[in-house]
C-alpha positions in Angstrom: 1.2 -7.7 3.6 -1.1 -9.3 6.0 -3.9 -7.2 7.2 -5.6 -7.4 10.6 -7.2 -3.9 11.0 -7.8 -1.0 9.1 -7.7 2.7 11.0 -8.9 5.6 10.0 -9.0 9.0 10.5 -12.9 10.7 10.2 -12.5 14.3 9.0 -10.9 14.8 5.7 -11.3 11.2 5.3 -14.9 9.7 6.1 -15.9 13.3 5.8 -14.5 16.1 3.5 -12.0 18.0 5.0 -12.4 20.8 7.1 -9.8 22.7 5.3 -12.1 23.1 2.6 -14.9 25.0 4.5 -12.0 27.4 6.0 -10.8 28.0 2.6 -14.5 29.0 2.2 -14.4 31.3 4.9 -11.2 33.0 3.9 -12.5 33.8 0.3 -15.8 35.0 1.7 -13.8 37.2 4.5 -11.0 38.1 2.0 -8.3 36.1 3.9 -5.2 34.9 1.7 -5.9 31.1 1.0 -5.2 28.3 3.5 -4.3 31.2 6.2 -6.5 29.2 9.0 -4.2 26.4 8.2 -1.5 28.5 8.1 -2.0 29.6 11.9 -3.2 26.2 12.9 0.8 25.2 11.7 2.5 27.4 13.9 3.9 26.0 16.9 1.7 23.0 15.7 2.5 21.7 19.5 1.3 24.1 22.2 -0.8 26.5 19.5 -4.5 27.0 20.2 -5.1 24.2 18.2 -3.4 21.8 19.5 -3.9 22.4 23.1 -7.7 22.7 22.5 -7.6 19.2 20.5 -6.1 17.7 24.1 -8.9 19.3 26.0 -6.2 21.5 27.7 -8.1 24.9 27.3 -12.2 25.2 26.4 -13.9 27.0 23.4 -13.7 30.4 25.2 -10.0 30.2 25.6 -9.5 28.7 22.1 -11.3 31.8 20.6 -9.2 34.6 22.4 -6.4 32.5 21.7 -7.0 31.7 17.9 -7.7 35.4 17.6 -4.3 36.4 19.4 -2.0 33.9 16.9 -4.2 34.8 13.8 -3.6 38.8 14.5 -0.1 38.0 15.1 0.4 36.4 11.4 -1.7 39.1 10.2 -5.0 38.9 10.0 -7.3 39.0 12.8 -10.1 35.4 12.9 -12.1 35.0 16.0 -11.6 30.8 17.3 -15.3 31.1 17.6 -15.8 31.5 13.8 -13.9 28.6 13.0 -15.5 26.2 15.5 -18.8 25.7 13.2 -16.4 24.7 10.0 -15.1 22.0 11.7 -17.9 19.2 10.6 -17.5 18.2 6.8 -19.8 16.6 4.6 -20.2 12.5 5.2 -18.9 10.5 2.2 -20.9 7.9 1.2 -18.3 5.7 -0.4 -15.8 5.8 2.5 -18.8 4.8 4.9 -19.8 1.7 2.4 -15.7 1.1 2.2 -15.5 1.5 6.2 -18.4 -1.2 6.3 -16.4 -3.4 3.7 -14.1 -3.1 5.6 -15.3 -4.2 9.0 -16.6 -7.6 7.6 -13.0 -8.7 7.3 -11.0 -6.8 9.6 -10.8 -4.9 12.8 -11.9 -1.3 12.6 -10.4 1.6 14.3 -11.1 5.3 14.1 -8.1 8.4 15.3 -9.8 11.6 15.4 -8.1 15.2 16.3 -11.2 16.7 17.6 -12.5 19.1 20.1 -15.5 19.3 22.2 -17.7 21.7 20.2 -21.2 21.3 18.7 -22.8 17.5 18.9 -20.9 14.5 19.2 -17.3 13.2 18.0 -18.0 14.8 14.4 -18.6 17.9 16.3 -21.9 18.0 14.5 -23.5 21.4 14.0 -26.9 19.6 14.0 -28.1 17.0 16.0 -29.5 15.1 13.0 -25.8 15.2 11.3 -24.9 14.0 15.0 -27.0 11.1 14.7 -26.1 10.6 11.0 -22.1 10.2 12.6 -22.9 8.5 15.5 -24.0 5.7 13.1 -21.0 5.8 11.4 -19.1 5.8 14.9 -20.8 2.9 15.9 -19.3 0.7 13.1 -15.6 1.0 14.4 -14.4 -1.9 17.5 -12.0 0.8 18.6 -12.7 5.2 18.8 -10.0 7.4 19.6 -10.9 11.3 20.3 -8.2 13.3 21.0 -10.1 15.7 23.5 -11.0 12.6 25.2 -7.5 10.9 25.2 -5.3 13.7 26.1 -2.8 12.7 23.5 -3.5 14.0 19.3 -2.2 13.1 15.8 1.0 13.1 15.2 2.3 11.5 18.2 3.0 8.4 18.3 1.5 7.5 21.2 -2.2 7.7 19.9 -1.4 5.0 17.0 0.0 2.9 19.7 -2.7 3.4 21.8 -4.9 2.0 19.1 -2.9 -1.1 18.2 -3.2 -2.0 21.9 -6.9 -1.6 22.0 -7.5 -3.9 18.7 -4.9 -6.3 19.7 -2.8 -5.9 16.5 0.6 -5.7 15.2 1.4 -2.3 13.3 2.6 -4.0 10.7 -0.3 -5.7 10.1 -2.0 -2.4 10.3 -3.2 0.0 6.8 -3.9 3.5 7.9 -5.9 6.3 6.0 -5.4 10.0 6.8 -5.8 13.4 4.9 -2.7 14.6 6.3 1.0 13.9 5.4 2.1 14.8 9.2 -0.5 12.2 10.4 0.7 9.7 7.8 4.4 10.1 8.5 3.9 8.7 12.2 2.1 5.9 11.4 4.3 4.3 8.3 7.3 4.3 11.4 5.4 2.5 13.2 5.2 0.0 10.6 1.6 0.7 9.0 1.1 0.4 5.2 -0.3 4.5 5.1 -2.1 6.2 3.0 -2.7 9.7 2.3 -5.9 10.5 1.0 -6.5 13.3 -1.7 -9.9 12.0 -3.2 -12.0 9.3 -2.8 -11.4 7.1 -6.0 -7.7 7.8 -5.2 -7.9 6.3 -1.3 -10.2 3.7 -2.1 -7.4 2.4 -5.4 -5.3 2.4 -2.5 -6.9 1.1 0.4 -7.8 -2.1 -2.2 -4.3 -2.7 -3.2 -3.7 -2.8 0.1 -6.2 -4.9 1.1 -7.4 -7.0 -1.5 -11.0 -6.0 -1.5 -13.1 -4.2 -4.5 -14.9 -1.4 -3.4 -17.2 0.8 -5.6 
């Protein structure tokens, strides 16, 4: 395939995923594993979740919301406890790929976020802030969900994006942690790929591009 741009999603992907630090929080707190996940799945469209990634309710709302869904699957988990998970760990390897990367194509970022702690990474620190800013600052194109209205999976955001870069989908390779988010994207026409580990995306993402990365 011909590639114009590459886009990329930022937690789970430039970052560890935040799934991992919930699945933290549920061994510490004696939770059943992936039960945050669990409740951010149900009613995946109009959940706490999902309206709070579209900036349709604030973090107040989120937590009495979060707390109201998690109780009703069972357990009871406070929004507010899950807010500070949300910010993994920066991957060094994605960041050198990402800058690879932009030296030969257009760069774009989709990001499901919220507006908690600092920044699009919704930093707990404003040193990590700083450290993602950085990172930010090497895409042409950012989309946050809380700022655009619209999140992954609808189709809308990926078109959004093409628009903004100027490029065909088809000539489009898109990296994302999640399968839902992937699905979207490869009917559009994007060469997808669902990223499980680093070496594993980056084999990928240079099949699919050409280019060695390390």
């Amino acid at each position: 395939m011909t590639v114009s741009a590459v886009i990329w999603d930022f937690g789970g992907v430039i970052t560890s995923s935040p799934f991992e630090a919930f699945n933290h929080y549920e061994a510490e707190k004696g939770l059943p594993r992936d039960f945050i996940r669990g409740v951010n799945a149900a009613n995946p469209d109009h959940n706490a979740w999902a309206l709070f990634e579209r900036n349709e309710i604030d973090a107040a709302a989120f937590d009495a919301k979060f707390l109201e869904e998690s109780t009703a699957l069972g357990h009871s988990v406070r929004g507010a406890d899950i807010l500070p998970r949300l910010s993994g760990d920066i991957r060094p390897r994605m960041v050198a790929a990402l800058e690879q990367c932009k030296a030969n194509f257009k760069v774009g970022c989709i990001t499901n976020n919220v507006q908690t702690g600092h920044g699009a990474g919704m930093s707990g620190t404003s040193e990590k802030a700083a450290q993602v800013a950085g990172i930010m600052a090497l895409f042409d194109v950012v989309i946050e969900s809380s700022k655009a209205g619209v999140r992954k999976p609808d189709p809308r955001i990926y078109q959004m994006m093409c628009e903004q870069l100027a490029v065909d989908p088809a000539d489009c390779v898109y990296l994302d942690d999640l399968g839902i988010n992937c699905k979207p994207a490869a009917m559009l026409g994007m060469r997808a790929i669902k990223v499980g580990g680093v070496d594993q995306a980056l084999a990928e993402l240079s099949a699919s591009t050409g280019l060695i990365f390390e």
